[in-house]
N, C-alpha and C positions, 0 to 999 in steps of 0.2 A: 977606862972607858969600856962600856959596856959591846960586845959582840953583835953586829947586827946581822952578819947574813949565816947563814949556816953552812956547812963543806958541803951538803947534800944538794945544796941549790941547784948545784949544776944536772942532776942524776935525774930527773923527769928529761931536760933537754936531750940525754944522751939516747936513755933511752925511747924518746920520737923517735930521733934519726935512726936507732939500730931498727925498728920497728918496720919504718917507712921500707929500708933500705931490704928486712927481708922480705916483706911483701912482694915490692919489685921484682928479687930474684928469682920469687917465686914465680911471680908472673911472666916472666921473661923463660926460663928454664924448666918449671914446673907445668906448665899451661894453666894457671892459675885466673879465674875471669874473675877480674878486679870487680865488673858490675855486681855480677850472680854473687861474690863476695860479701862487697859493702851493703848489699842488698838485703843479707840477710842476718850479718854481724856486725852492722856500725854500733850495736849500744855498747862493743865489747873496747869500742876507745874511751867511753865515760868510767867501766869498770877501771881499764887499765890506768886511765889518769886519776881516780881515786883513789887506788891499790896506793903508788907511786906519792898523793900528797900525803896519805897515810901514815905510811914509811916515814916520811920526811918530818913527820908531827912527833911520832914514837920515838924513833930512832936518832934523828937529828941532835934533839938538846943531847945527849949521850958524848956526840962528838961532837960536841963543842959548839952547837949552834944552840939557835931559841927556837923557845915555840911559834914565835909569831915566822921564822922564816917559811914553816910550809902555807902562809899565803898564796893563792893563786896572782900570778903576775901577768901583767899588759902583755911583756914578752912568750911566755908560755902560752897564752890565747893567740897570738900572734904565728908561733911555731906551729902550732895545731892545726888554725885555717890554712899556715900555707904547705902545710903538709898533706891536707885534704883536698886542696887545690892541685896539688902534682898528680896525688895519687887520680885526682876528679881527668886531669889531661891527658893521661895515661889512657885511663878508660874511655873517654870520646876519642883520642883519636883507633884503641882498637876497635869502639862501634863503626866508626864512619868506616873501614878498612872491611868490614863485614858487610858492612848493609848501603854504603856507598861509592866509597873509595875506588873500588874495583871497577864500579861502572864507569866514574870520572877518568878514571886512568886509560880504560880501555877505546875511550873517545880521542886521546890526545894523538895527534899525530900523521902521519899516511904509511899505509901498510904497504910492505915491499916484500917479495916469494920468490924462495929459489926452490928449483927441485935438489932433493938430496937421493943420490945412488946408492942402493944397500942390495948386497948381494945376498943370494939366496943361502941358505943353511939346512942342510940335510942333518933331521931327527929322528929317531925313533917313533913308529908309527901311535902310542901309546905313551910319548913323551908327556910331562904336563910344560906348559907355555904360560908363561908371564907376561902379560903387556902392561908397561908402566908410560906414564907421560904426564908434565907437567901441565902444560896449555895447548888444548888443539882438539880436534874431534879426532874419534879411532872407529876404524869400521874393522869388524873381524868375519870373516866366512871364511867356509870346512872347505878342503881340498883333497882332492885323493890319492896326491903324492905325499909321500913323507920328507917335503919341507917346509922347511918357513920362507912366505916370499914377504917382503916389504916395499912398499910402494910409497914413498915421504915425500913430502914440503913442507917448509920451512917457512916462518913471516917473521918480518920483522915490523913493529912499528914506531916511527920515528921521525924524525922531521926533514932527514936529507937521504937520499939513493948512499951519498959514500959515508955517512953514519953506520946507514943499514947493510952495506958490505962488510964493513968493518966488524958488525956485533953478529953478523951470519956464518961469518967466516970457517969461525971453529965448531960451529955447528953441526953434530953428526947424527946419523941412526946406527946404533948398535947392533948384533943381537950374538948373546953372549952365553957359555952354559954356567950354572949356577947350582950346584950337588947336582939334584939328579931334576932339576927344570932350567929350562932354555926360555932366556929374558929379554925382551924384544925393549929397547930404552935409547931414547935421545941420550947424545951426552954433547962436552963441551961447554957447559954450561952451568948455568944454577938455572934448576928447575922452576924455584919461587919467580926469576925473572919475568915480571909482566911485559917486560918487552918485545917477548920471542915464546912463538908458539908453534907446535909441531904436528900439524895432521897427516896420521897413520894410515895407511890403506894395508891389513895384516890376512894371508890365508896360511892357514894351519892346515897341520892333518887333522882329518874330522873325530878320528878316535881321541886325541887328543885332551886330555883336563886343562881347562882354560880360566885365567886368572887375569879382570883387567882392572886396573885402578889408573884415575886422572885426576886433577886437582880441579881443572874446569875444563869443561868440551863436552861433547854428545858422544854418548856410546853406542854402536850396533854391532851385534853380534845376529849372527843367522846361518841355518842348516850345518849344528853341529849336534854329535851323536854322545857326549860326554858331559859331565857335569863343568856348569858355568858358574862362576864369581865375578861380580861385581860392583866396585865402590868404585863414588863417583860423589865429587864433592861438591859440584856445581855445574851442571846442566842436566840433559834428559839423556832417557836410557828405554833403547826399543829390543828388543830379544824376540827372535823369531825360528820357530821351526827346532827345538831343540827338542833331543833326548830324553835327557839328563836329568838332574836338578840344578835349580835356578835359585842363586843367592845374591842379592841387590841389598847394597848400600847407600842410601841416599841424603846428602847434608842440605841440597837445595836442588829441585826439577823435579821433571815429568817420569812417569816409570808404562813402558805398553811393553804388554805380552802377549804372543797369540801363538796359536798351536804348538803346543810341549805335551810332552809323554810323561817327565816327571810331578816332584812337587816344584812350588813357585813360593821362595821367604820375599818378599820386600820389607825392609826397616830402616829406622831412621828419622826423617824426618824432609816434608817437602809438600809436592802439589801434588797433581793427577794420578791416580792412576788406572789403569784400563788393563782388564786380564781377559782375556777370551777362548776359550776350547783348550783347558787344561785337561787333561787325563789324570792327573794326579791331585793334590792338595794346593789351597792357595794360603800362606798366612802373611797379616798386613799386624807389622808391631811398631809402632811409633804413631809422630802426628801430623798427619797426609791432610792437607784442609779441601786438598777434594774437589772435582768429586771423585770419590773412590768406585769404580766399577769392576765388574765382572760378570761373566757370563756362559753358560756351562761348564762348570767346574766338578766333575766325578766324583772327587773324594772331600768336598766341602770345603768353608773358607774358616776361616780366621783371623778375628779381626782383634784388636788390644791398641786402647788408646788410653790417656789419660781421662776419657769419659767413658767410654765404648769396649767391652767384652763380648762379642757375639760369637757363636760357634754355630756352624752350618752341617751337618753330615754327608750333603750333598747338595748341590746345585746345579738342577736340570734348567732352571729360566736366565732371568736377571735379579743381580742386586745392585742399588745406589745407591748411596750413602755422601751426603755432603749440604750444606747450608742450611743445617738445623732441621734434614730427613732421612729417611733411613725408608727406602722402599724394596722389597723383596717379591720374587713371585717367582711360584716353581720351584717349591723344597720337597723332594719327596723325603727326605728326613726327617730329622730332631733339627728343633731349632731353639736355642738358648743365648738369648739376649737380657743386659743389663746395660743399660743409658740411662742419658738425663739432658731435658732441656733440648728431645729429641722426637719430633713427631713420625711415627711409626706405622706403616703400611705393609702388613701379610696378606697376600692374593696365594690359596691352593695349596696352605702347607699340607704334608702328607704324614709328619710324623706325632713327637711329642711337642708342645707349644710353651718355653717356659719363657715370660716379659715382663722386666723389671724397669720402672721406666718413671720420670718426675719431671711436672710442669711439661707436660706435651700430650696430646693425644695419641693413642691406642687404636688400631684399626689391623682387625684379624677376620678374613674370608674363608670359606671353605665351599669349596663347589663339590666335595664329596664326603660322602659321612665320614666324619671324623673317625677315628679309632684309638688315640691314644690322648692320655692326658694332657690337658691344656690349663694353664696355671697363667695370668696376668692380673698383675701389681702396678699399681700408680697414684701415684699423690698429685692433684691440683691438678689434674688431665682427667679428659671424658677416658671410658673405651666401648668401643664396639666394637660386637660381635656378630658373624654370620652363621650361619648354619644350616641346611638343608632340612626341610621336614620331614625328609623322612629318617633325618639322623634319630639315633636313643642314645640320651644321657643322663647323669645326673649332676644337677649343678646347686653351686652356692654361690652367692653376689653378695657385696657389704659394701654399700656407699656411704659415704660419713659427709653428714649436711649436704646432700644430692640426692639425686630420683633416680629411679631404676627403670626402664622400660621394657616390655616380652611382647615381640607380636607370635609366640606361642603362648596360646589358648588357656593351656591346662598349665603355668605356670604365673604365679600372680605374686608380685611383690608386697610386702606392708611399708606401713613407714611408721618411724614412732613419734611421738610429741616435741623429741629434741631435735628432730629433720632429718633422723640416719634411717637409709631404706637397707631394706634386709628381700631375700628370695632365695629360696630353697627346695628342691622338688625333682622327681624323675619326669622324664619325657621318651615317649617311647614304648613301642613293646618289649623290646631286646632288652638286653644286657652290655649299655654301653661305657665310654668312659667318663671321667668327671673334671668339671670344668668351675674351675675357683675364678673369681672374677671380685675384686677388690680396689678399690679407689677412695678419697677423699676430695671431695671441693670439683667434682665434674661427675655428670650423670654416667648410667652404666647402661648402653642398649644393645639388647639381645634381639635378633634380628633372623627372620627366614630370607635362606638365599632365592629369590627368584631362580626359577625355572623356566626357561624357555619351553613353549609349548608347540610340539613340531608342525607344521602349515599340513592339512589337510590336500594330501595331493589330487589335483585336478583328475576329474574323471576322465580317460580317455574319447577321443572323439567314435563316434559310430558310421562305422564305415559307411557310405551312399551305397546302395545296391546296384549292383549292374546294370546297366541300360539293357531294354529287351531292344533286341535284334529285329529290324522292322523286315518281315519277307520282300523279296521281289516282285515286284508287278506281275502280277497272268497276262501272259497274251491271251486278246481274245481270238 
């Protein structure tokens, strides 16, 4: 009797399961995101189940099977879905643990707070300090003694008072040396516990290098004279009155700065954030959906997002940036922007003007003659331009199937037969700089800036003349 099934039958089944099973481990021990994954290599399970019936067509009759055995089977489609299935449950339940889990969880129950005692720790004035905490807000200010003080409570949330004794109990604050940094840490616990969470009240010495990291809670640090570190994986984070430099890690929240001597990193990824009277540098790398502010910043900004490249030299005004605009005023520097799908507002740059920019409008101001090159790009967006009459330049414009407009005189666009406008020409007595101005599918208007014309001050009043002095009567 003829052989019907082949030894290899089995050898697609095993390999699913070895498949499935490293996947998992990966994701388990690896940080492996099953979405971002399958998201981007599911075709690699059709490769690998054809590789696999392949084998079993070639190789099979060899040992002793037939050809018809590498058939796909009811069972082997069966294995597949429910293997797609585990892996599909895996992945919702780590979404829902991300983006809702933590909110559901942290509703369930009644919150119960013990104070915890933590005695003071004397360190070296120039010590660095670690604060670490699982769940809770952490407040950090400078001191001018050289210790560490901690100031703690403890929550529990849960459904009875003697649950909550019970899981509070072992509950501690630490603070402990570690090489040559002194680490400020709940213990007693497992961190990841959503049940129990520990807000810090921490003063250091202000000389001090200061490192805090939480999994969720609000951070503040304020009036320290050393550089500051910061990651924080879910809430907001306010920094006030530092030195130093300022490095911010953000997975989800708000980020506010306000008066710092050094530079200011924010990265990562989250909501707001708000930077005000930096003396030093401010850079923004990840993707903040904003609105992104700032507001005199000395040594300019920096922005880097998966749309957005802007470099600032310096920031005397405001900048915003969030919900599809990007408004700036008050650069007395270089300003070098590249966007998209971003509508774009310069009031008073001062230096060189280079904007790259698609499907949004263009809007560049100058309340004083220009001086250096200015350079703006855009596809499917107008721009306009301002300019002072009594600036001197030379310019060139190329709008492709759109109009060009100049309410300067002595410069006049053409247009050709196919609908591309073109304008090329000096302006000016001097010797000024030049100004390229390029688009597609939106007009290009060149524009003089209004001038206020100072009010004619009132002529003073004329003084009345003295009354004459009427004599006294004569006796007769």
């Amino acid at each position: 009797m003829a052989r019907t099934q082949t030894r290899s039958s089995g050898l697609f089944s095993g390999l699913v399961l070895i498949f499935a099973g490293v996947i998992l481990l990966l994701h388990t021990y690896g940080h492996l995101e099953l979405r971002h994954f399958f998201g981007h290599w599911w075709p690699l399970i059709i490769i690998f189940w054809g590789a696999v019936k392949l084998y079993e067509r070639t190789i099979g009759p060899r040992m002793g099977g037939t050809v018809g055995g590498a058939a796909i089977t009811g069972g082997e489609v069966l294995l597949v879905v429910g293997m797609l299935a585990l892996l599909g449950i895996v992945a919702g339940v780590e979404y829902g643990k991300q983006k809702i889990g933590e909110g559901i969880m942290d509703d369930v129950g009644d919150n119960f707070n013990y104070d915890v005692d933590v005695g003071p720790k004397t360190i070296p004035a120039n010590a660095r300090v670690f604060v670490h905490n699982g769940r809770g807000d952490i407040s950090v200010r400078s001191s001018d003694d050289a210790q560490i003080r901690v100031s703690a409570k403890k929550g529990v949330k849960t459904w009875s008072e003697q649950e909550a004794d019970r899981i509070a109990k072992p509950v501690s604050v630490e603070i402990v040396k570690n090489g040559d940094t002194y680490e400020v840490r709940p213990s007693g616990y497992d961190l990841s516990d959503s049940r129990i969470g520990v807000n810090l009240e921490v003063s250091v010495p202000k000389k001090s290098p200061l490192t805090v990291k939480t999994d969720k809670g609000d951070v503040t640090v304020s009036d320290m004279t050393a550089d500051i570190g910061v990651t924080n994986q879910n809430g907001d984070v306010e920094i006030r009155n530092i030195v130093g430099d300022v490095l911010i890690e953000m997975h989800k929240g708000d980020v506010k700065v306000n008066d710092t001597k050094g530079d200011v990193k924010v990265s990562g990824k989250g909501g707001e954030i708000d930077v005000t009277n930096a003396a030093g540098s401010l850079t923004v790398d990840g993707d903040f959906y904003g609105p992104v502010r700032a507001d005199k910043v000395t040594k300019g900004v920096r922005m880097i997002s998966a749309k957005t490249d802007l470099t600032l030299s310096a920031l005397a005004g405001h900048l915003e940036t969030g919900s599809g605009n990007l408004d700036v005023v008050d650069v007395p520097g270089n300003l070098s922007l590249r966007t998209r799908d971003t509508e774009i507002s310069v009031e008073n740059p001062g230096g060189k003007v280079n904007i790259d920019n698609r499907n949004a409008a263009i809007s560049v101001r100058f309340t004083s003659v220009p001086k250096e090159d200015v350079s703006i790009t855009n596809s499917s967006g107008e721009i306009s331009l301002s300019l002072p009459g009594s600036s001197s330049f030379e310019v060139v414009a190329d709008c492709r199937n759109c109009d060009i407009g100049s309410e300067f005189a002595a410069l006049a666009p053409t247009k050709s037969e196919s609908g591309d406008s073109h304008l090329a020409g000096k302006y000016g007595s001097g010797r000024g700089p030049k100004i390229t101005l390029k688009t597609s599918y939106g007009n290009i208007a060149l524009r003089r800036t209004a001038v206020a014309v100072p009010a004619v001050p009132a002529r003073p009043a004329v003084p009345a003349p003295p009354a004459t002095p009427i004599p006294p009567a004569t006796e007769q």
